[in-house]
N, C-alpha and C positions, 0 to 999 in steps of 0.2 A: 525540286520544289521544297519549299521549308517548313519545317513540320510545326501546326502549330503545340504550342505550349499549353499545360495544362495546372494549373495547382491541385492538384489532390486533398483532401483534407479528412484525413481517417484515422481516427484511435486505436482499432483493433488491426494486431498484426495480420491477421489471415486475412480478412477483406481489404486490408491495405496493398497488401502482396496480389491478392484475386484481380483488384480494381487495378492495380500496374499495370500488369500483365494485360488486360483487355484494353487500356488505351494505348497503351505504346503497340497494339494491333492495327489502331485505326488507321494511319498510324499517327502518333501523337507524341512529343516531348515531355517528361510527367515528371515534377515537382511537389515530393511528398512531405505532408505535414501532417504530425499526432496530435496537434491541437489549436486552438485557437490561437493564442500569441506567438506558436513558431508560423502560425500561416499568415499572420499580421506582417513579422520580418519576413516574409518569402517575399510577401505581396511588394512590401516596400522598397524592395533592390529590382523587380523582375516586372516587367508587364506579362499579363498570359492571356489568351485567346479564352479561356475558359476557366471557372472557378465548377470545381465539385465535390462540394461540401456535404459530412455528416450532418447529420439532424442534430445529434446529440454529443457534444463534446467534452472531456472533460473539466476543462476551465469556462465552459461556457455552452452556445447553443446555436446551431448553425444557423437560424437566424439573424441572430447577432453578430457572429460574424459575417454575415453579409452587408449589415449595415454598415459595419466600420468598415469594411471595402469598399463598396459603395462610396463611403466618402470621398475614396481617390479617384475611383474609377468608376463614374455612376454608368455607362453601358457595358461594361462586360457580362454577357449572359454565364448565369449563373446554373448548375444543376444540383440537386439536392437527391442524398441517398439516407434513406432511414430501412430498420428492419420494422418496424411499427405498419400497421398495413390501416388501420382505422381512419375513415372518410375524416372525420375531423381533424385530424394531424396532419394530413396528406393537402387538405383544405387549407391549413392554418399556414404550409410550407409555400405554397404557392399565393398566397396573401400576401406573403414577406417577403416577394420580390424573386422567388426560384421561378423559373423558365420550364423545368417540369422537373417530377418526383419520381425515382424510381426507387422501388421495394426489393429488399436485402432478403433471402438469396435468389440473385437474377442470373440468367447466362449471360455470358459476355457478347452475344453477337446484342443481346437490348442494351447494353454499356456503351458499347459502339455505336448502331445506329442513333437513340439518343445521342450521343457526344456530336455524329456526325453533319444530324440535323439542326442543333444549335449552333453549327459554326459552319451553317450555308454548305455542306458538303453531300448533301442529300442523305436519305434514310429517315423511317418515320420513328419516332419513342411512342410506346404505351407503355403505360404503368402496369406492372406486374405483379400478382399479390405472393405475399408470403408464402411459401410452400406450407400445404394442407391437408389436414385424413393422408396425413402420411401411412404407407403399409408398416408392417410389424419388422421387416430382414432390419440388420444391424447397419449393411450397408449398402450402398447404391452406388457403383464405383462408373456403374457406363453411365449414369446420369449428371455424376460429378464430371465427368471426359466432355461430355456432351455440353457442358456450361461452361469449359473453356476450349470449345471449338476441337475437340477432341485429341486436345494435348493432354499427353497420360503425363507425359514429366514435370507439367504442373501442378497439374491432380498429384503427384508424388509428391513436389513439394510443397504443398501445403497441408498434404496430410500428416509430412513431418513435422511443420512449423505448430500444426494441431496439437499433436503429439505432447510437444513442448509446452503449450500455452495450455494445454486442458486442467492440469493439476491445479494450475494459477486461480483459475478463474472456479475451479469448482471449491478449492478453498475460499474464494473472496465471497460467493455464495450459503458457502456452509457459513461465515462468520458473519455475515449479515442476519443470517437465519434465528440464528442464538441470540443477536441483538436484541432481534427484531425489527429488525431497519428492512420494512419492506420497501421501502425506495431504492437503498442500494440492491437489494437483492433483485429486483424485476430492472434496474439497469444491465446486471451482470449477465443476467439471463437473455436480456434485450442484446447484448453483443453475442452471446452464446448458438443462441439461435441461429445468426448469418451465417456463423463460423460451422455451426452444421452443413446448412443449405450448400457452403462453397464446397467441404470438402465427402458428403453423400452420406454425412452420420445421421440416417433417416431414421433409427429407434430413437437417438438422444435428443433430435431434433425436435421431434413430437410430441416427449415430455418437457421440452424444455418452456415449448409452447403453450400446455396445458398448464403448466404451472405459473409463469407470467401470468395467466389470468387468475388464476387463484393461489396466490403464494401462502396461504395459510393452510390448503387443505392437506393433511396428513397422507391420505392417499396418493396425491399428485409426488410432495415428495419422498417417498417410499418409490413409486415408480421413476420418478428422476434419480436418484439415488444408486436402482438399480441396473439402469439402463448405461449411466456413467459409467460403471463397475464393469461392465459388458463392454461398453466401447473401449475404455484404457486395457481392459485384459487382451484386446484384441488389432491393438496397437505395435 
């Protein structure tokens, strides 16, 4: 049987890597793009069974790339993943033509059944919300197993790709802050956040949440600051 094809469309390496990994389970052929214009040239050489699109992309807005897909291909069912859990954005995604919304960090068996049910294969999707009142431990490593079907050596390697990418992104944060560019900073924090959920950083994930809602409170980042510090020393 021929697997169908899938465009991927994800910015952040760890949920890009997470989201692999749970469709090539379904099982599925998966064609990944970091952004709007390389998923324009995927689109343009490849027909795919499925489009599954960020919400939020760097050159653009996963909406939008839907519309210009659409142009070519107006029936390919479309699935949209955002870390944003609020009824009006979730509302506004499925206005614009996505077939349903799933909430960043998800386990991979809702990655799968969604993908499966959008392309007639059975399995139902519910939207899942953001992990919440997270507990205090640093980390959740059977919960992280648990979201990819209890593969540890993925859980390994994305805890390493984590590893990698956390420096990155808590600098692009810190320098937003100094700005005061709270739109880039609740971006950064907005990828930050998934990349918790995927790999079980449940202290950093909690602050990173409390702080997206309030990027100016000194408290939040004193506690995001210090939970950071915890999770790289323990890396």
């Amino acid at each position: 049987m021929t697997r169908p094809r899938v465009l991927l469309v994800e910015d952040d390496p760890i949920s890009r890597s997470f989201l692999t990994a749970a469709l090539a389970a379904v099982p599925a052929e998966v064609d990944a793009a970091d952004c709007l214009a390389a998923a324009v040239a995927l689109a343009s050489t490849q027909d795919y069974a499925l489009w599954m699109i960020d919400a939020r992309l760097p050159d653009g807005s996963g909406s939008e790339l839907l519309a210009r897909l659409r142009e070519q291909c107006p029936d390919t069912p479309a699935l949209a993943h955002t870390a944003a859990h609020e009824a009006a954005i979730l509302d506004a995604l499925l206005a614009a033509g996505f077939g349903d919304v799933l909430v960043k960090p998800m386990p991979a068996a809702t990655v799968q059944s969604a993908v499966r049910r959008m392309l007639g294969l059975g399995g139902d999707a519910s939207r899942v919300s953001a992990v919440a009142d997270m507990p205090l431990p640093l980390w959740d490593y059977e919960a992280a197993a648990r979201a990819l079907n209890g593969n540890r050596a993925h859980v390994d390697t994305l805890r390493s790709l984590f590893a990698l990418e956390l420096p990155k992104s808590l600098q692009a944060i810190a320098e937003a802050g100094a700005r005061g560019d709270g739109e880039r900073m609740r971006a950064e924090l907005h990828r930050m956040h998934a990349s918790c959920g995927f790999v079980g950083a449940l202290r950093l994930g909690s602050t990173v949440q409390a702080l997206h809602r309030e990027p100016a409170s000194p408290a939040l980042r004193d506690a995001f600051e210090l939970a950071a510090r915890e999770t790289l020393a323990s890396l």
